[in-house]
N, C-alpha and C positions, 0 to 999 in steps of 0.2 A: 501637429506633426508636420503636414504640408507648409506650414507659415514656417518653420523652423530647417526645414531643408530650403526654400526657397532663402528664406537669412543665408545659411551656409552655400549656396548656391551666388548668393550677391557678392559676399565676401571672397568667396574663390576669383568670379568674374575680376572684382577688383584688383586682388591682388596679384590673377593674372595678367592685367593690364598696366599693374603698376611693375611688375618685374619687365615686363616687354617695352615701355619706356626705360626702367633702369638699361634694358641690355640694349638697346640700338643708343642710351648715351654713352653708356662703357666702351661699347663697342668701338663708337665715334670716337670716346678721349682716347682708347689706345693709339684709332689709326691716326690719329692728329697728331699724337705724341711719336707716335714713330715717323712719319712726314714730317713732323719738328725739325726731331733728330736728324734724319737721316738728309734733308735740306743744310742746316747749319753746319753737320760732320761734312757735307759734302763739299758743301759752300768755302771752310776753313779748309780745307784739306786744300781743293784747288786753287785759293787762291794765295796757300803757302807755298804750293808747287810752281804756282806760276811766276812769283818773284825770285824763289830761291834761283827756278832756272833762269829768271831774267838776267840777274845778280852773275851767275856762271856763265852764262854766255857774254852778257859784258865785260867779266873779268880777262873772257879769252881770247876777245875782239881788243882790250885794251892791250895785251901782251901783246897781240900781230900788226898792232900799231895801225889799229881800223878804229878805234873809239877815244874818243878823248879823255882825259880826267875827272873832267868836270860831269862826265857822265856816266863814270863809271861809282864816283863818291853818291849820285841819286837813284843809281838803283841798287846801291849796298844801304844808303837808307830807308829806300821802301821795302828790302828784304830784312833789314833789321827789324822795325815796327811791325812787317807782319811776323815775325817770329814772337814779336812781345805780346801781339793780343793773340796770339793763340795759345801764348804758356800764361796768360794772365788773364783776357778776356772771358766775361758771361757765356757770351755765344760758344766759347770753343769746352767750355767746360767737362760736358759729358764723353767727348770727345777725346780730351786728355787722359779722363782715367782709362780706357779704353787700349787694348793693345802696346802698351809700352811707351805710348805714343808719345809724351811728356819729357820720359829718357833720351827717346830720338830726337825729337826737336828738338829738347836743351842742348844735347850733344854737340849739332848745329848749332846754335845760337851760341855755345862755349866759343865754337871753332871760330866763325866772322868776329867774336866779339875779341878774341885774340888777334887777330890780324887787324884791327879796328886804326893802328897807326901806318901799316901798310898799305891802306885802302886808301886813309886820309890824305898822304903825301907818295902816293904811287912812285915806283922806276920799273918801266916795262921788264927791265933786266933782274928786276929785284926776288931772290932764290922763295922767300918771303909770299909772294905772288905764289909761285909755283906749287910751294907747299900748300898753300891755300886753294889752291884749283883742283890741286890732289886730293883734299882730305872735303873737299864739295861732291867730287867726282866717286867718292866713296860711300859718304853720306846720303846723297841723293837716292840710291835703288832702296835704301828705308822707306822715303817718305814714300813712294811707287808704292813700296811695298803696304804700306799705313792706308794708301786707298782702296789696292783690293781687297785686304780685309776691313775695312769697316764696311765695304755691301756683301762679300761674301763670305767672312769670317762667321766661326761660330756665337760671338754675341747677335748678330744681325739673325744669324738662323734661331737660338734660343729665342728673341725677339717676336719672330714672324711664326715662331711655336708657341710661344704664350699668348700672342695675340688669336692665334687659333686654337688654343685648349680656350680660351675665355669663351669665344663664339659656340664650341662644343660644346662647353658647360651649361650655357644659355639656352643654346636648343636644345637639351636635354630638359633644363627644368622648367621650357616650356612647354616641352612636349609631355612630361608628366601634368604639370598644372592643368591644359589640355585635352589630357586622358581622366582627370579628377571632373572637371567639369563636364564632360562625356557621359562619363558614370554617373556624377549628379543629374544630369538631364534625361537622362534615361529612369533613373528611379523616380524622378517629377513625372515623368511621362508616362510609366505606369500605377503609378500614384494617383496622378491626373482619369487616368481609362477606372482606375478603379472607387475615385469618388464618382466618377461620372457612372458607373455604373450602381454606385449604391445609389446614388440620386435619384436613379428608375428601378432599382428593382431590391426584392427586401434581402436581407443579408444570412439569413435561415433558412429559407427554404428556394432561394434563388428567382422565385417564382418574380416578375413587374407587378411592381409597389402600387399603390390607386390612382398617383399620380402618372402613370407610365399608362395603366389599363385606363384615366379615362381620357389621356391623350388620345391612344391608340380608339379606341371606341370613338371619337368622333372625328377621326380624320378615314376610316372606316364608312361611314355613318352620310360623311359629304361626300363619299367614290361609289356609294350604293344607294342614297338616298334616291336618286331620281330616277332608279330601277324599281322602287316602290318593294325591294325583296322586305321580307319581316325580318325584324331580330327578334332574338330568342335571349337571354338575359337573365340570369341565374347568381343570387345571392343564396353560400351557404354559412352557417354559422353552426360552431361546437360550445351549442350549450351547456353550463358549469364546469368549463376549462378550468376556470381562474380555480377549483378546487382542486383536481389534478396536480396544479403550482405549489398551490398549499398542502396538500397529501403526500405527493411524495417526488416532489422537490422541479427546479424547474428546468432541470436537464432532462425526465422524464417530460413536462408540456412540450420542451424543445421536439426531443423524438416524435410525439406524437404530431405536430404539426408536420415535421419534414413526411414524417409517413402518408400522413393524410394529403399534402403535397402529389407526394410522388404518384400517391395512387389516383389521384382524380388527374394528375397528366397523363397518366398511362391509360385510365379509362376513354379521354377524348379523343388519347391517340390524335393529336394535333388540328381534331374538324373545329376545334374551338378555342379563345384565346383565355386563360388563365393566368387570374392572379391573386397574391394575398393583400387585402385590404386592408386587413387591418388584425388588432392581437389574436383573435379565434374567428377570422370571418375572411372568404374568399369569394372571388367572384369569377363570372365566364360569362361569354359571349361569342355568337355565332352568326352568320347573316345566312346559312344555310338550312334545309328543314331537315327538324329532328323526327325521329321516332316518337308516337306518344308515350312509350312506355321507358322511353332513357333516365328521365327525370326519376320516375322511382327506381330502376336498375341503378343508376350513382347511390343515390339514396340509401337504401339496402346496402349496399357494399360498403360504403363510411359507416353506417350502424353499425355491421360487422368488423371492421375496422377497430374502432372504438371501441367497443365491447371488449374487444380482445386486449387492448392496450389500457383498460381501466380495470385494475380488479375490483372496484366498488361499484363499478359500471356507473357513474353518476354523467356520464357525458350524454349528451342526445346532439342527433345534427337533425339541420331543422333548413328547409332550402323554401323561400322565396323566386315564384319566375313570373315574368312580364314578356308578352309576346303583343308586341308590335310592328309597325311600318312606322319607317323613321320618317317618312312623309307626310305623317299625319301628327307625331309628337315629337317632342326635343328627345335632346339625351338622356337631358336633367329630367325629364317625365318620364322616360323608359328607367331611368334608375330609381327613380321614387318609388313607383308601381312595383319593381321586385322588393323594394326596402318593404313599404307596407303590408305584402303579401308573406318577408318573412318575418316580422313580427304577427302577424296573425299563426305562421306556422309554430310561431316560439311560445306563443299561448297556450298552443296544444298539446304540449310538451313534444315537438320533436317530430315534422313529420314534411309531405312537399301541398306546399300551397303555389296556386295559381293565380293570377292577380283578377279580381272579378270589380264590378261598379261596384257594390255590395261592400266589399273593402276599400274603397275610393269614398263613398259617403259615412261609413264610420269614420272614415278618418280624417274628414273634410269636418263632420262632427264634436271629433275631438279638440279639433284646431282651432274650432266656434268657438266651443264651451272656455277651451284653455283661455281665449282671448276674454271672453265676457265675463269669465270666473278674476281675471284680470283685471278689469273695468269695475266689479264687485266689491273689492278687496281695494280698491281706491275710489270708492265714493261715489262711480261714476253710474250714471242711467238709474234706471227702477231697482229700488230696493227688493233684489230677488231671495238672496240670503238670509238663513235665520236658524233660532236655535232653538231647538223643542227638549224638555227638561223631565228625565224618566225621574223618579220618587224612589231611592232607595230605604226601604223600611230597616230600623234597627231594635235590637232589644234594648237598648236606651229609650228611658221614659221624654226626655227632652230635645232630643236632635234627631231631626233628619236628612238625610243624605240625598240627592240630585246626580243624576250625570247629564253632563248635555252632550247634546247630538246633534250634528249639522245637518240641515235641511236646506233645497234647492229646487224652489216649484219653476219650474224655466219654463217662460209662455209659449215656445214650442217643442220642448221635450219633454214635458210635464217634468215629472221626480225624477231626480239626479241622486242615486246611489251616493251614500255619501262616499262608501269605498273608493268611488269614482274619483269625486269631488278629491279626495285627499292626491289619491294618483294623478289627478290633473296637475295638483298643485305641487308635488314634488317632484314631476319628470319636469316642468316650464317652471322651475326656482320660484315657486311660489309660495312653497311650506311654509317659511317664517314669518313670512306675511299675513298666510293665512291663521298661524298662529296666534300672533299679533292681534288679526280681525276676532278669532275668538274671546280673547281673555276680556278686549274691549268690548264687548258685545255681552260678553256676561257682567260685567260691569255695570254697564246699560239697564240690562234687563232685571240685575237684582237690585238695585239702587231706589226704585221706588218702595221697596218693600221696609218697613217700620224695623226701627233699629231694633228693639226688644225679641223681635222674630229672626230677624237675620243672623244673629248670634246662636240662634238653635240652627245653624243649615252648613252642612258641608257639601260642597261642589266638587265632579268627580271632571278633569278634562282631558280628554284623548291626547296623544303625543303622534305626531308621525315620524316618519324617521328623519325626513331632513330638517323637524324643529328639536331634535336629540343630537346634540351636540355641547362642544365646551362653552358658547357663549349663554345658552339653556336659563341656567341658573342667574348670571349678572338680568337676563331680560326678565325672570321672573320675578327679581326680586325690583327691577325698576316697576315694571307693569301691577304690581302688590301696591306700591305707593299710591296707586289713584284708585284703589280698589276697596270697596265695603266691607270683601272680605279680609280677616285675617291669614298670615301664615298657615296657620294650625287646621283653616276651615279647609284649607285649598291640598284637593289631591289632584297627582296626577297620573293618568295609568298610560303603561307600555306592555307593546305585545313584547311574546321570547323575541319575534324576529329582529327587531329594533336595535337591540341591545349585544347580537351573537357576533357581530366581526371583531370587536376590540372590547373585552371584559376590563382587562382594565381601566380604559376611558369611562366603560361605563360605570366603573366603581368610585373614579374620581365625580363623573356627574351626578349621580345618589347621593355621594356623602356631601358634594356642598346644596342639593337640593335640598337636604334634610338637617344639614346646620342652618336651613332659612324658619325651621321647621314647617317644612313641606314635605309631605306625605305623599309615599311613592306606591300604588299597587300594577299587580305585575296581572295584567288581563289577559282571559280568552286560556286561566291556565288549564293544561292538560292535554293541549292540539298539538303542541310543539315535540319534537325527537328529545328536547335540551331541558325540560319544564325543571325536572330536580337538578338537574346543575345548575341553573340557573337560581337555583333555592340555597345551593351551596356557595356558590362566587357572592351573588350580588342580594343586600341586604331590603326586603321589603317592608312596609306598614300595611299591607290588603293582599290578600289573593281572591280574585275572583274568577270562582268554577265557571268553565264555559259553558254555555245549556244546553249543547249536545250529550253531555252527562247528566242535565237535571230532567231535561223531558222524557217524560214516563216514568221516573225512577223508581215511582210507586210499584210499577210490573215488573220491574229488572231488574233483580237480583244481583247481579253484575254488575249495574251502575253504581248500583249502592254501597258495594262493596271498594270499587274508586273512590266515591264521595266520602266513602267514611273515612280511608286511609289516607285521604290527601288533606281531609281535614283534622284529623288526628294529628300528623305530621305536621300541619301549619301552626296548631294550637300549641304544642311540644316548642316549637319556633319564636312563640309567642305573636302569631299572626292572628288579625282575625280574616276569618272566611264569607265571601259574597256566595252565592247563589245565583247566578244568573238563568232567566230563563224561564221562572218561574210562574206559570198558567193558572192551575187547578188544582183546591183543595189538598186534593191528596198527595202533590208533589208539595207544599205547603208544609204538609206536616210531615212527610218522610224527610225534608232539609234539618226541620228542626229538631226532629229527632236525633239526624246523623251530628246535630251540633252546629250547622250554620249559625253565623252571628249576625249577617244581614241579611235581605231576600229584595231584589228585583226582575219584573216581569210585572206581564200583562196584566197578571191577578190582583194586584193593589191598582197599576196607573199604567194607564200605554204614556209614551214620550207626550208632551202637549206645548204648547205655546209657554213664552214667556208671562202672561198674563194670567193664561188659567194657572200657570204652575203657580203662582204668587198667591190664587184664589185657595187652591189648593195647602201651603204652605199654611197659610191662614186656618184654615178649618181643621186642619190635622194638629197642629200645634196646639191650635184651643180646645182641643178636646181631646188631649192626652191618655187620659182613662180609658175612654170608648176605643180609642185609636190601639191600645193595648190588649183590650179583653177580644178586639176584633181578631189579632194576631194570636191567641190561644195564648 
C-alpha cells in the first residue's frame, strides 16, 4: 500500500514538474509571440508612416518650389515599395488582416499609384499635384489611426487577455496538482507515523511489541545500571489460548487478549512498563520495589479474568519473575531467568514462579543432556544410549512380541527418563533423528539372532510426535530395506495425544503406513478425554490397555468392568487387545478371563538388554509347549 502511494506520489511530482515546464514555455511562446507581433506591427506601421509623410511633405516642398524633381520622383519611390511590402511582405502579414488595415493602405497605394505619371514628369502648377496632396492629406489620419489601434485596439487587449487567462489557467492547475501532492504527502506521512508505530508496538492490544520493550529495557538498564537499583521482570503467558481460537473462534482470543491488556495496564497503573511479546505472552518491567504480595495479586485477578472470559475455563496464566541488579547480569540474563521460571510455572499448570539457582541448574541440565543426546544420536563420544526389550506374551503357539524402550545411563545423571529423553529430542528437533537412531539400533540388535527365530518376533516401536508426520511412512519403508525385520513383524504404537490436532493427516498417515503393511496400535489407551473417538476416526491393528487399569484388577471391580468393555468393544472392531502392566498371578488371570489377547509386565520379563532379550527369544521359542502351559 505504501510502495503504491509513494508510485502515485512520484507520478504526481512528475507530472507536476512537467506541466510547470510546459507553462513557463507556453507562457514564454505567447509573450514572444506577442513581442513578435507587436515589434513587426510596430515596425511596418512606422515605417509606412514615415515615408508616406516623407512622400507628402516632399510633394508640398516640390509645389512651393523648395525641392526639386529629382527628389521628389525618390521619395514617391520609397513610399511606393513601402506600400508594396507591407500589402505583400511576411513581416506585415498579421498586421494586414488586422483592423482594415489592407483596405486602408491599398486605398493609398490605389491613390500614388494613379498619380504615378504626375509624379514622374512633375509641373509645380499641375491641378494633378494638388489632387494628389488632397487625397494624402485625407488618407494619412487612417494610417494615425492603424497605429493607435494596433496597441490599443481591442485585438491587442483580447491578446494581452488570452495571454492572461493562459497564465490563470496554469496557476490554477498548478496549484491543484500542488494541493494533490499535499494531500499525497500528508497521507505518506501518516502512513509513515503509522508503520513506524506498528514497528514498536502490536496492532491488538496497542500495548510495545518485544522489539520496542527490549529496546526500552536496556536503554533503561544503562541510565540505572550504575545505581545498582534491581529490576523486577515479569513474564506472563495464557496457557491453552490457542484453544479459545479454536473453540470459539478468534475474534473471541482477540477480545480476550485486548482484556487481559487493559487490565494488567490498569493494574500497574503506569509503576511498570508493559508489553505484548508475543501470541498469548506479555511482559513488564520495573526498576522500582514491588510489594511482595503484587506478583500473586496480578496473578489472581487474570485468573479471574480468564475464568470469566473462557466458558470451558481451559485457560490458566502462569507468570515467570527474575529480580536482579543489572550490574551483576545482562539483559539477556534477567530475561532468561523469568523465561526459565515461567516455564517451570507452566509445568504446574498455571501459577507465579520466582527464578531460584534450583531452576538455573535444571535448566543448565537440560541444555547438557540436549547437547549430548545430540552428540549421541551422531555417533559421537561414549556409547551412552541403548535399547532394552520388554517380551510381550501372546496366545499364539509361535510368535512373540518385544517392545523396545530407550534407555540412558548418563555418567553423571545416572537414568534419564526416557519421557525425558523423548522431550529432549523433540523441543531441540531431534525426534527424527532419534527416530532414525532407533529403527537402526533395532536393526543392530536383532540381526544377530538366527533367521528361523526372527521370523517368530514382532517388534513393538514408540512414535513421538515430531517422528508423526507425512514423511513417517516414505522413511519407514526406506529404513525396512536394511532391516531383518519384515513389514508385517514391525508395529508401531502412538499415544491419543499425537495424533489429536489434525485427524485427517493422521488418517492419511495410518493408511499409507499400513498399505506398507505396518501395524499401527494406539497405546497408553484409556488416559485420553478422546480414546473412543479416536476408535471411531482412525483405524488401528493393537490396543493396548494402560496399567493404571490392569493393576490390582483382581480387587477392583470397577476396573474390570473398563477392561472388559473396552475389550469387548476392540474385539467387536476386530482388534486385538494388550494388557499392559501386568505383575501378579492374579492380574494374569483376571486379563485372561476378561479376554485379553496379549499380556506385558513384570510377571513374564522386566525390559532387558539387547543380548539377554536374544537369550530370551531363544529359550521361549524352543520351548513353545512349556511356554504355553506356563501361561494357563
Amino acid at each position: 500500500m505504501v510502495r503504491g502511494k509513494f508510485v502515485s506520489l512520484t507520478c504526481i511530482l512528475v507530472t507536476f514538474v512537467g506541466v510547470t515546464f510546459w507553462s513557463a514555455w507556453s507562457n514564454d511562446r505567447a509573450f514572444t509571440e506577442l513581442v513578435r507581433y507587436t515589434q513587426l506591427s510596430a515596425w511596418s506601421l512606422a515605417q509606412l508612416e514615415l515615408e508616406l509623410q516623407g512622400f507628402q511633405e516632399g510633394l508640398t516642398l516640390y509645389r512651393s518650389g523648395h525641392l526639386d524633381g529629382r527628389e521628389l520622383n525618390k521619395r514617391y519611390d520609397l513610399a511606393w515599395n513601402r506600400l508594396d511590402i507591407f500589402l505583400n511582405g511576411e513581416e506585415a502579414s498579421a498586421i494586414r488582416a488586422r483592423f482594415g488595415a489592407a483596405d486602408k493602405v491599398g486605398h493609398i497605394f490605389s491613390l500614388i499609384k494613379q498619380h504615378e505619371p504626375d509624379v514622374v514628369s512633375p509641373q509645380r502648377d499641375s491641378p494633378a499635384l494638388g489632387q494628389l496632396a488632397a487625397g494624402l492629406g485625407e488618407a494619412m489620419p487612417a494610417i494615425r489611426s492603424l497605429m493607435v489601434e494596433n496597441f490599443t485596439g481591442q485585438s491587442a487587449i483580447r491578446q494581452r487577455a488570452s495571454l492572461l487567462q493562459s497564465r490563470q489557467d496554469n496557476l490554477w492547475l498548478l496549484s491543484a496538482l500542488l494541493l494533490v501532492g499535499l494531500v499525497m504527502l500528508y497521507m505518506l506521512s501518516r502512513e509513515t507515523r503509522r508503520h513506524q508505530f506498528l514497528a514498536w508496538n502490536d496492532p491488538l492490544t496497542l500495548l510495545p511489541n518485544r522489539a520496542a520493550f527490549i529496546r526500552q529495557l536496556e536503554q533503561e538498564a544503562r541510565r540505572h545500571g550504575n545505581q545498582g537499583r534491581p529490576l523486577t521482570l515479569c513474564l506472563i503467558e495464557l496457557n491453552h489460548f490457542k484453544e479459545v481460537n479454536d473453540s470459539l473462534g478468534y475474534a473471541s482470543g482477540d477480545a480476550l487478549l485486548v482484556k487481559v491488556a487493559r487490565a494488567m495496564a490498569s493494574f500497574i497503573a503506569g509503576r511498570a512498563y508493559l508489553a505484548r511479546i508475543g501470541g498469548d505472552e506479555f511482559a513488564l518491567y520495573c526498576f522500582e520495589p514491588l510489594a511482595p504480595e503484587w506478583p500473586d495479586s496480578l496473578l489472581a485477578h487474570l485468573q479471574q479474568l480468564v475464568f470469566e472470559a473462557d466458558p470451558a475455563h481451559r485457560v490458566k496464566v502462569s507468570m515467570g519473575l527474575s529480580q536482579s541488579r543489572v550490574s551483576q547480569h545482562q539483559v539477556e540474563e534477567i530475561m532468561l531467568f523469568a523465561d526459565i521460571a515461567l516455564d517451570n510455572a507452566r509445568q504446574q499448570g498455571g501459577r507465579s514462579q520466582l527464578f531460584n539457582q534450583a531452576m538455573l541448574s535444571r535448566y543448565e541440565r537440560s541444555r547438557q543432556l540436549a547437547a549430548e543426546l545430540r552428540d549421541q544420536l551422531n555417533g559421537a563420544g561414549a556409547d551412552q544410549l541403548s535399547l532394552h526389550y520388554q517380551p510381550i506374551i501372546k496366545r499364539e503357539r509361535h510368535v512373540l512380541g518385544a517392545e523396545a524402550l530407550l534407555r540412558w545411563q548418563h555418567p553423571e545423571y545416572g537414568f534419564i527418563n526416557p519421557a525425558d529423553i523423548v522431550s529432549l529430542a523433540d523441543d531441540n528437533g531431534l525426534g527424527e533423528r532419534l527416530g532414525e537412531w532407533i529403527f537402526d539400533r533395532v536393526n543392530r540388535d536383532l540381526m544377530p539372532m538366527a533367521p528361523e527365530r526372527l521370523t517368530q518376533l514382532e517388534v513393538s516401536i514408540n512414535l513421538s510426535g515430531s517422528m508423526f508426520n507425512e514423511a513417517l511412512p516414505s522413511r519407514v519403508a526406506r529404513m525396512l530395506l536394511a532391516s531383518p525385520l519384515c513389514a508385517d513383524q514391525l508395529i508401531l504404537e502412538l499415544t491419543e495425544t499425537i495424533a489429536l490436532d489434525d485427524l485427517k493427516l493422521s488418517q492419511h498417515i495410518l493408511s499409507a503406513l499400513q498399505q506398507l503393511n505396518v501395524r499401527i496400535a494406539l497405546d497408553d489407551f484409556g488416559t485420553g478425554w478422546s480414546s473412543f473417538s479416536y476408535l471411531k476416526e482412525l483405524h488401528f491393528n493393537k490396543i493396548k490397555i494402560d496399567k493404571s487399569f490392569i493393576q490390582q484388577i483382581d480387587s477392583h471391580p470397577r476396573q474390570q468392568l473398563f477392561v472388559s468393555s473396552i475389550t469387548d468393544l476392540a474385539h467387536k472392531l476386530g482388534v486385538p487387545v494388550v494388557a499392559e502392566g501386568v505383575e501378579t498371578a492374579a492380574e494374569l488371570a483376571e486379563v485372561y478371563e476378561l479376554g485379553a489377547d496379549e499380556i506385558q509386565g513384570y510377571f513374564y520379563a522386566r525390559p532387558m538388554a539387547a543380548a539377554d532379550f536374544r537369550a530370551f527369544c531363544q529359550r521361549y521359542l524352543a520351548h513353545q509347549p512349556q511356554a504355553m502351559a506356563q501361561m494357563g
